[in-house]
C-alpha positions as CSV (number, residue, x, y, z in Angstrom):
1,X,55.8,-91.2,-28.6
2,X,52.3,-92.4,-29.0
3,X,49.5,-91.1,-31.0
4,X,47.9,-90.0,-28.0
5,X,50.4,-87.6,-27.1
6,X,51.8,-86.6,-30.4
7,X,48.2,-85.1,-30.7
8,X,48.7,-82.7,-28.1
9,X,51.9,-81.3,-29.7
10,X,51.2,-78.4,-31.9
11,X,52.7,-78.6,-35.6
12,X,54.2,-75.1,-35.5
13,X,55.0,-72.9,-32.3
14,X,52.3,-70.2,-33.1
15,X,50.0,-73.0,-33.4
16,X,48.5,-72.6,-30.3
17,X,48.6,-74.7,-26.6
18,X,48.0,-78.1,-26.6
19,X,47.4,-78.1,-30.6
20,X,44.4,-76.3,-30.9
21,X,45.1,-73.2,-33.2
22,X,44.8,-69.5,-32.5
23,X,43.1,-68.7,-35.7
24,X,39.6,-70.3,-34.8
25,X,39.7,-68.5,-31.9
26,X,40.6,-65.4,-33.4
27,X,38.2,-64.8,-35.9
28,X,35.4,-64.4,-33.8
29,X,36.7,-60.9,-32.9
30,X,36.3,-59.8,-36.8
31,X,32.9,-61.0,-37.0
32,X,31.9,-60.2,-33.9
33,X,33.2,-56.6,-34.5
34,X,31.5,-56.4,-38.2
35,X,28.2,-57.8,-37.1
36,X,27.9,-55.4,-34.4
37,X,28.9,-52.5,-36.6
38,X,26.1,-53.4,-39.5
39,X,23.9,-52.9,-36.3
40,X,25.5,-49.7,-35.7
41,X,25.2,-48.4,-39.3
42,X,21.5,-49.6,-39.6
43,X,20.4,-47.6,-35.9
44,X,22.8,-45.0,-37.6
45,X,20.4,-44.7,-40.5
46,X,17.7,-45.0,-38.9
47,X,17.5,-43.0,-36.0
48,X,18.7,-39.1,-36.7
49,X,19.5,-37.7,-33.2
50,X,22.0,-39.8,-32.3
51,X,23.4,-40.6,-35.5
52,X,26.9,-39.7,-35.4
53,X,27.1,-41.8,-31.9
54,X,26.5,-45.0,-33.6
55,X,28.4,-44.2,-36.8
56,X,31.7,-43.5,-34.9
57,X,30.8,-47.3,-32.5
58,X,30.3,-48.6,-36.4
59,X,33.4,-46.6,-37.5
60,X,35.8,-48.5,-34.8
61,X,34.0,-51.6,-34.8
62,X,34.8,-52.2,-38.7
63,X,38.5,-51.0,-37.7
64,X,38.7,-53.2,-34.6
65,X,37.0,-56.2,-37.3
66,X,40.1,-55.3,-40.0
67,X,42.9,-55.5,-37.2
68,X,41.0,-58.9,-36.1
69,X,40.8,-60.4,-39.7
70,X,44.6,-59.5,-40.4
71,X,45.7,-61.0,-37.3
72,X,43.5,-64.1,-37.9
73,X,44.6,-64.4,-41.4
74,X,48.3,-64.4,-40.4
75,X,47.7,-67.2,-38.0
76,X,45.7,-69.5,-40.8
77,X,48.1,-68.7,-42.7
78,X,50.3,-70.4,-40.4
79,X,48.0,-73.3,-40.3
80,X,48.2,-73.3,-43.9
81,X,51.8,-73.6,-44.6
82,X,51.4,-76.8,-42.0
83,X,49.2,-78.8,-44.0
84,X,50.6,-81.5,-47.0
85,X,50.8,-79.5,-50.0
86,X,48.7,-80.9,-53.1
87,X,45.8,-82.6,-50.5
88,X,42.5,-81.8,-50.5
89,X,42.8,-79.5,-47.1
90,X,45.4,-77.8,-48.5
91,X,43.1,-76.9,-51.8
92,X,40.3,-76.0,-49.0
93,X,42.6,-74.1,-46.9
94,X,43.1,-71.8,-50.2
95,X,39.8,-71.4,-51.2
96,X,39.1,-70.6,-47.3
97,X,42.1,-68.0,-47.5
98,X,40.4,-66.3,-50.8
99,X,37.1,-66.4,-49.8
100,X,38.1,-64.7,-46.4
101,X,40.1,-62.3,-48.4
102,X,37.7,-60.8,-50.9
103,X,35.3,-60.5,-48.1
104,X,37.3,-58.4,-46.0
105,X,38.0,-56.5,-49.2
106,X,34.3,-55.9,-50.0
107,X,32.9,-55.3,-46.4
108,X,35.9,-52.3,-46.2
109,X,35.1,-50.8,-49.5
110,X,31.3,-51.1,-49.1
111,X,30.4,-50.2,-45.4
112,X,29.2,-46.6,-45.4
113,X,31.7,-46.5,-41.8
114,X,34.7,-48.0,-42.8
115,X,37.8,-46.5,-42.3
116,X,39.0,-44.4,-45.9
117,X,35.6,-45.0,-46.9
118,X,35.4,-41.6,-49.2
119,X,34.4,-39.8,-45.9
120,X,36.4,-38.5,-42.8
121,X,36.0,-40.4,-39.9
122,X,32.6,-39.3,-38.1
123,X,32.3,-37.2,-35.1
124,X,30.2,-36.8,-31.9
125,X,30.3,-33.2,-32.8
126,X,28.1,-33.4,-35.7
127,X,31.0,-32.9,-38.3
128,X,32.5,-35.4,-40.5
């Protein structure tokens, strides 16, 4: 098989089709999902008639963000395990990983709508 082709072959089955990886892909839908809900939060804050509308979109955005980073993170992680141990991508890939790691750990323990945040989850209602 020639170059040309064995570059179309994924390294792992989860890799994705036609070697290009899922996890690229994939975490746009955490950052997508968190920028959006830092939106929410701030038109939360800032406008106090519909408050508990956009803390509840900000309250399942962060959720829908955590779901995204775990299933993204299980995929690079995939990635990961592909690449030559003791090389400089795989040193990268790991500063990557913990980098992406403590973020996800300091967005969900310092968003005021994160789920488990010291608050029940907010309502439409106007009870929390």
């Amino acid at each position: 098989m020639d170059e040309r082709s064995q570059g179309k072959r994924p390294r792992t089955v989860m890799a994705g089709p036609y070697g290009h990886p899922f996890h690229p892909t994939l975490v746009m839908v955490p950052i997508g999902a968190w920028v959006a809900s830092v939106v929410f939060d701030i038109v939360a804050l800032a406008n106090g008639s519909d408050e508990n509308v956009f803390a509840e979109g900000a309250y399942w955005l962060i959720a829908i963000g955590i779901v995204g980073a775990v299933l993204a993170a299980v995929f690079g992680l995939i990635d990961l395990l592909a690449i030559p141990r003791k090389t400089a991508a795989f040193r990268t890939g790991i500063t990557h990983m913990a980098l992406n790691l403590t973020v996800l750990v300091l967005f969900r323990s310092t968003s005021p709508s994160a789920p488990g945040a010291g608050t029940s989850r907010p309502t439409s209602s106007g009870s929390c």
